[in-house]
C-alpha positions in Angstrom: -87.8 -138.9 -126.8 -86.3 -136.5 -124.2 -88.5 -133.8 -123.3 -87.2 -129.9 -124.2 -85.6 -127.7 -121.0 -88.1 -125.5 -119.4 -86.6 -122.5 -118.9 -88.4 -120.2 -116.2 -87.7 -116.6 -115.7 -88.8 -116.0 -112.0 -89.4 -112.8 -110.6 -91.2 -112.5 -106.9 -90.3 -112.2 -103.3 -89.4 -114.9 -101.1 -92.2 -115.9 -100.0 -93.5 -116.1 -103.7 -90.6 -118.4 -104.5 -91.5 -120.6 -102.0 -95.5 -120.6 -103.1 -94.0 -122.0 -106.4 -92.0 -124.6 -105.9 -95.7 -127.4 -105.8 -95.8 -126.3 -108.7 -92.5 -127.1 -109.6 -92.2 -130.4 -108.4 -95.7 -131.3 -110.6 -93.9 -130.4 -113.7 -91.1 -132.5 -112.9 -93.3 -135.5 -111.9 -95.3 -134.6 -115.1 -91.7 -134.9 -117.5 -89.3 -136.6 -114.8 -86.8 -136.5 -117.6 -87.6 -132.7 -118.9 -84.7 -130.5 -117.7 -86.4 -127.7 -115.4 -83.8 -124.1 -115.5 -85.2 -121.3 -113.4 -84.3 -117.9 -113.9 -84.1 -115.6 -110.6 -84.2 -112.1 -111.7 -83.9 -110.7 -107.8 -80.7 -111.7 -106.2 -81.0 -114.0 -104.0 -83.9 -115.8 -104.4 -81.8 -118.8 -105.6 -82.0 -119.3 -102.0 -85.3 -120.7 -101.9 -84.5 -123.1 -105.0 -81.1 -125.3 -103.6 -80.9 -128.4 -103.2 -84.4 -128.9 -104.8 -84.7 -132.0 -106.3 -87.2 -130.5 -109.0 -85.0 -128.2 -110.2 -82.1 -128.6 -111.9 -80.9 -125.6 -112.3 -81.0 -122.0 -111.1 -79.6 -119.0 -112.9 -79.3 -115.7 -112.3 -80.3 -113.1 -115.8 -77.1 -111.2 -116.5 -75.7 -111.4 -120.2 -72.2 -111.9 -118.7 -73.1 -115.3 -117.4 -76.0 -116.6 -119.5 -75.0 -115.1 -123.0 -76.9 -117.9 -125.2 -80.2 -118.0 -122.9 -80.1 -114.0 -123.0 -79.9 -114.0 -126.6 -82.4 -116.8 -127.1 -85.0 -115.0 -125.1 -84.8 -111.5 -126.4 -84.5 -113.0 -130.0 -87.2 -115.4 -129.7 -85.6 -118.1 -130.8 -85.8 -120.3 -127.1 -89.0 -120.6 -125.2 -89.2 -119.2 -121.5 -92.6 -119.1 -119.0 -92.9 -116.1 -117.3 -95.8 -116.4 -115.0 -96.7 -113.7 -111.8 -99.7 -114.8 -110.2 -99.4 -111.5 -108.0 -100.4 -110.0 -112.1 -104.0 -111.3 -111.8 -105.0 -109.7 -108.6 -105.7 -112.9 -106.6 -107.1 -110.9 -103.4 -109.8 -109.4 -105.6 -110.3 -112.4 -108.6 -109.8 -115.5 -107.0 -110.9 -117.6 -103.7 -108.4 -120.4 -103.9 -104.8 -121.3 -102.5 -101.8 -119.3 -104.1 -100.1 -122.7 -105.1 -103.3 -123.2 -106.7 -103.8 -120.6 -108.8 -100.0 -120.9 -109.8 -100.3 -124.8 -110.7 -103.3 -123.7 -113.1 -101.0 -121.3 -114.8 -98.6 -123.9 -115.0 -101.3 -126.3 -116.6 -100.6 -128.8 -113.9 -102.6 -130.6 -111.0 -100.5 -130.5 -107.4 -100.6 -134.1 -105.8 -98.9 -132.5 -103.0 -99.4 -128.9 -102.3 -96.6 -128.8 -99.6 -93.6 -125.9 -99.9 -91.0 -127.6 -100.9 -87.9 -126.4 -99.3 -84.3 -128.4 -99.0 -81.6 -128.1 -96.1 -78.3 -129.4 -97.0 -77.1 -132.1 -94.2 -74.3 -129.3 -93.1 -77.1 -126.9 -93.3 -79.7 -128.9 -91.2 -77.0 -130.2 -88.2 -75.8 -126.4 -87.5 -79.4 -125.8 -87.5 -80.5 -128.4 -85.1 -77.4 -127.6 -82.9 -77.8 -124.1 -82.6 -81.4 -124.1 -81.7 -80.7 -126.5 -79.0 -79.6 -123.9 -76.6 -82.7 -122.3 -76.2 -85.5 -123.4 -74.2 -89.0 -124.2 -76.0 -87.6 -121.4 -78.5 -90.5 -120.1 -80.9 -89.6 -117.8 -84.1 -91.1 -114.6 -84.1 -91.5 -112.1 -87.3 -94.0 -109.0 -87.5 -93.0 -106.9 -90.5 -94.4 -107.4 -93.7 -92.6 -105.7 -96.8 -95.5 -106.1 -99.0 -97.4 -103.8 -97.0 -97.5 -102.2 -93.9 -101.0 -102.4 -93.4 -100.3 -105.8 -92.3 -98.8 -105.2 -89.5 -99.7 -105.3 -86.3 -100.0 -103.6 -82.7 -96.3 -103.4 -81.9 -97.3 -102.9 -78.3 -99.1 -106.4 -78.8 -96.1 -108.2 -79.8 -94.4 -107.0 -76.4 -97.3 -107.8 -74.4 -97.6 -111.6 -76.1 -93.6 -112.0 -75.2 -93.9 -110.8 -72.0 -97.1 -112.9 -71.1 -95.2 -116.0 -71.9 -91.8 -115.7 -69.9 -91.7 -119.8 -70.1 -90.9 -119.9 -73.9 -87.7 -118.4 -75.8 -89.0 -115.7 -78.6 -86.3 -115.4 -81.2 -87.3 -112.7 -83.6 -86.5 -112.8 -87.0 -86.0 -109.9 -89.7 -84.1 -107.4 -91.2 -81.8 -105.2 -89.2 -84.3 -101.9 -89.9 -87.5 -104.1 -88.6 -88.6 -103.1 -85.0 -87.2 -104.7 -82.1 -89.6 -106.8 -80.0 -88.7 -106.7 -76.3 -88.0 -109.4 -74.3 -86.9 -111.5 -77.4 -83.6 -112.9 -78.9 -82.8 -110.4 -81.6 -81.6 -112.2 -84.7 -82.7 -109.6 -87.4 -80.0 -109.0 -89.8 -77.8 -111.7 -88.3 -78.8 -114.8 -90.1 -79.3 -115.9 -94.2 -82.6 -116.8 -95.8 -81.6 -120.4 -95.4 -80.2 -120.5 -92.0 -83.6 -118.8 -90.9 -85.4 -121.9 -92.1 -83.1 -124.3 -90.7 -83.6 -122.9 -87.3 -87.8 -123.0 -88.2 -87.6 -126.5 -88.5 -85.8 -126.8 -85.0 -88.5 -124.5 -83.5 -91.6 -125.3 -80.9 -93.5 -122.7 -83.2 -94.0 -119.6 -85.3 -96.2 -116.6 -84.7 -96.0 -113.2 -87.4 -97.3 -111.9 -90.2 -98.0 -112.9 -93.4 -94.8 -113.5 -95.0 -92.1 -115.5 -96.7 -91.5 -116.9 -92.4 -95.2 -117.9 -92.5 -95.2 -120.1 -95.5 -92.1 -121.5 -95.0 -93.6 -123.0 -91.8 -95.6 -125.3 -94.3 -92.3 -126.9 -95.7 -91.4 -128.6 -91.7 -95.3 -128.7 -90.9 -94.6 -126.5 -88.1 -98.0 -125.7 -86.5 -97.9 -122.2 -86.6 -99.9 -118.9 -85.8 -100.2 -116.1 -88.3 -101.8 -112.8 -87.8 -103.8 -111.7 -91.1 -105.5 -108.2 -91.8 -105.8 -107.1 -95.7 -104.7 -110.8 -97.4 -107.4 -113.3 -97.0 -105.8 -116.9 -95.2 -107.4 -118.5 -98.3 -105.4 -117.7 -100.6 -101.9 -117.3 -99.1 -102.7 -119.1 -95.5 -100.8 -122.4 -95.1 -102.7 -125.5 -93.4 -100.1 -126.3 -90.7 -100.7 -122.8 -89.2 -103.8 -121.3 -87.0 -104.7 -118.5 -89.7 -106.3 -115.1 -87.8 -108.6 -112.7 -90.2 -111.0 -110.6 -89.1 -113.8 -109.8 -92.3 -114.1 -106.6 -91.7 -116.4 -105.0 -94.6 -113.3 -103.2 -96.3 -111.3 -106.4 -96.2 -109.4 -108.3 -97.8 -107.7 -104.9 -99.5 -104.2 -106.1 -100.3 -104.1 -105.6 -103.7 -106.3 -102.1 -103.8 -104.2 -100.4 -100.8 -100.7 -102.2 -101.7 -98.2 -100.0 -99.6 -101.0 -97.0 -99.2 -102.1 -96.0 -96.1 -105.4 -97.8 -94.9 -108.4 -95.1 -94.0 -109.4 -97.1 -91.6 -106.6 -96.8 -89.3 -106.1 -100.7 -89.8 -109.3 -101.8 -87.9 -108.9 -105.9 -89.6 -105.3 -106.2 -87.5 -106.8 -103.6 -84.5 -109.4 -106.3 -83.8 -107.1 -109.1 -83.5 -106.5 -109.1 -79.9 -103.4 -110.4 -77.6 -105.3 -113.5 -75.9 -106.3 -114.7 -78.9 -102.9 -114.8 -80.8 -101.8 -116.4 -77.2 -104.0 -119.0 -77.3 -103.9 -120.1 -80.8 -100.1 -120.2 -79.8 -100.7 -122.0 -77.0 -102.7 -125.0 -78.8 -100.3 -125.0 -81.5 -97.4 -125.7 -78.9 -99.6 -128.5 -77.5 -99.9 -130.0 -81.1 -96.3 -129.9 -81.6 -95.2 -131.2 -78.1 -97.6 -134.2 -79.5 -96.0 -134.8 -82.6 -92.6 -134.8 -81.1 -93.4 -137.4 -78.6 
């Protein structure tokens, strides 16, 4: 007998999105004939979800559109999953991979804990064609929007540009993010999914920890990502070269959220340029190998 839809409300960030979708893809291979609906309650973030084979459909939550699901949730009478892992305090509760902790809520094992992210053909040759006009281009992001304290020295992204005048930074970002100097500024200018098309075509990543980072995962693109209050454990993806210094008030993600640190961000402060340089310079290596 045919399996009953499962309708998911989502609500998350980007890079949350793209932390669920292993899960996903083990609840289709669970019920291959079960109907998966997700919900996206933040604009946009159907992004993250096209073209997946896993999902069948994606929806936004407005009554206009989705009269009979809105009804049926707020009435009771149509079931919907509504799991946050970022509810349960993973920084402080749990020492195991996001896409972990969010199969277990799901109640199913991942096979495959890869992100699971989907370029259309269209999508994936303007990708590939635009990147090819920049020499050993690597993508570039150093804001975090979950919390400042996560950033770090802007000075030390200038300096790791400027000490590697052989490769082509490309930063991305929002139009409001600071500008890096010395790299191609492409805040503001590009979608969610044209910024992953152009990952895949790229020699590398270095940033934060952010939606960028684990999208890195989906293309295996080895990867170099600076961490400071978030432990690499729990949202770190394998493919990347994951920094953290244990200070003793670390990890404090979930404590500090978008406060001020006290410590004048000593975890990020002690993370130093040559370091960052030559992760990123053994991750360019491992690419150039896998490319040959």
């Amino acid at each position: 007998m045919k399996k009953k839809a499962l309708r998911i409300i989502f609500y998350g960030g980007y890079g949350d999105a793209l932390l669920y979708t292993p899960a996903f893809k083990a609840l289709k291979e669970e019920a291959p004939d079960r109907k998966i609906i997700i919900y996206c309650v933040i604009k946009g973030q159907e992004q993250v979800f096209k073209n997946n084979p896993s999902v069948d459909e994606v929806r936004g939550v407005s009554f206009i559109k989705n009269p009979i699901a809105f009804m049926g949730y707020y009435l009771k009478w149509m079931p919907f999953l509504f799991y946050h892992y970022g509810e349960y305090c993973p920084t402080l509760f749990y020492d195991k991979n996001a896409k972990e902790i969010i199969a277990d809520l799901y109640g199913v094992k991942l096979k495959d804990d890869k992100v699971q992210f989907f370029l259309t053909k269209k999508e994936d040759r303007t990708a590939k064609e635009y990147m090819a006009q920049f020499k050993d281009p690597i993508l570039i992001h150093v804001t975090s929007r979950a919390s400042p304290n996560q950033h770090w020295e802007h000075d030390n992204w200038n300096r790791l540009v400027e000490e590697m005048p052989e490769y082509t930074f490309l930063q991305l970002g929002l139009e409001d993010e600071k500008k890096v100097e010395k790299a191609v500024d492409l805040r503001g200018q590009l979608s969610f999914r044209e910024t992953l098309g152009i990952l895949k075509y790229s020699k590398s990543f270095v940033g934060v920890n952010s939606s960028f980072a684990h999208a890195t995962n989906a293309f295996d693109l080895p990867g170099v990502v600076v961490f400071g209050p978030a432990q690499p454990a729990i949202w770190g993806q394998s493919n990347n070269i994951n920094i953290f210094k244990s200070v003793r008030c670390s990890p404090c993600l979930e404590i500090l959220r978008a406060s001020p640190c006290p410590y004048n961000r000593l975890c990020m402060k002690q993370i130093t340029v040559a370091e960052v340089k030559e992760a990123l310079l053994k991750q360019l290596k491992t690419r150039s190998l896998s490319l040959s």
